[in-house]
N, C-alpha and C positions, 0 to 999 in steps of 0.2 A: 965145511959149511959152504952153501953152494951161494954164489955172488951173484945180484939183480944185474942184471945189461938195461941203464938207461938211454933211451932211444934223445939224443942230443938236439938242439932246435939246429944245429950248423948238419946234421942228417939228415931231417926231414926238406931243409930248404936244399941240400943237395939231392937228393930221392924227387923233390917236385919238380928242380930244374932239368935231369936228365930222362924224365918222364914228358915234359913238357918238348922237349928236343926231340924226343922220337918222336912225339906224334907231331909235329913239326917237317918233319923229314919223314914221315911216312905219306902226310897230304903231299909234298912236293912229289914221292916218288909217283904215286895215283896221277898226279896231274901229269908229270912228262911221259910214265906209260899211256895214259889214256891220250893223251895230243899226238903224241908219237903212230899209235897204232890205229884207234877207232878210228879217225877221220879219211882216213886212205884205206879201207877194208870195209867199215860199213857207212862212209860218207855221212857219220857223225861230225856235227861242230867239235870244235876244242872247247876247252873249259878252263874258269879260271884257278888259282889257287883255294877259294873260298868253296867252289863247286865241288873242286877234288875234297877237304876237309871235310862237306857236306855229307859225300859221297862214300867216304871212309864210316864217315859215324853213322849212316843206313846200313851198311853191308854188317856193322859190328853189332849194330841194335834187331837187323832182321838176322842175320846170319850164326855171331856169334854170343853174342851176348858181351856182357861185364865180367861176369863173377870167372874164378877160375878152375870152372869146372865142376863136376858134381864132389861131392864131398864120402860119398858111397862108392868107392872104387873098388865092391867084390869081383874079382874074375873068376867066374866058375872053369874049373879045370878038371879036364877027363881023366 
């Protein structure tokens, strides 16, 4: 007999907290590569941490999107 896997309330607040961490640490790293490099190569301002998060969630909402990925993953092969 096959056993249900219930998804626990101490899982989901661990899943939102280490979600919540990266994109935490993905705006900082946007913000020290872009202070770092733009302003000395194309004499761009620096930016702050809010800007970089800002700037993370354009590049994901024009670039990549959310979802993960198409859900149709035929490879046609010769």
């Amino acid at each position: 007999m096959k056993t249900k896997k219930f998804i626990t309330p101490v899982k989901v607040v661990g899943f939102v907290t280490v979600a919540l961490g990266l994109i935490a640490v993905f705006g900082l790293v946007i913000q020290l590569l872009w202070n770092g490099i733009m302003p000395g190569v194309f004499g761009l301002r620096e930016i702050s941490y809010l800007q970089a998060f800002g700037l993370l969630l354009l590049c994901r909402i024009l670039l990549g999107g959310f979802g993960s990925g198409s859900k149709n993953n035929k490879h046609i092969s010769a």
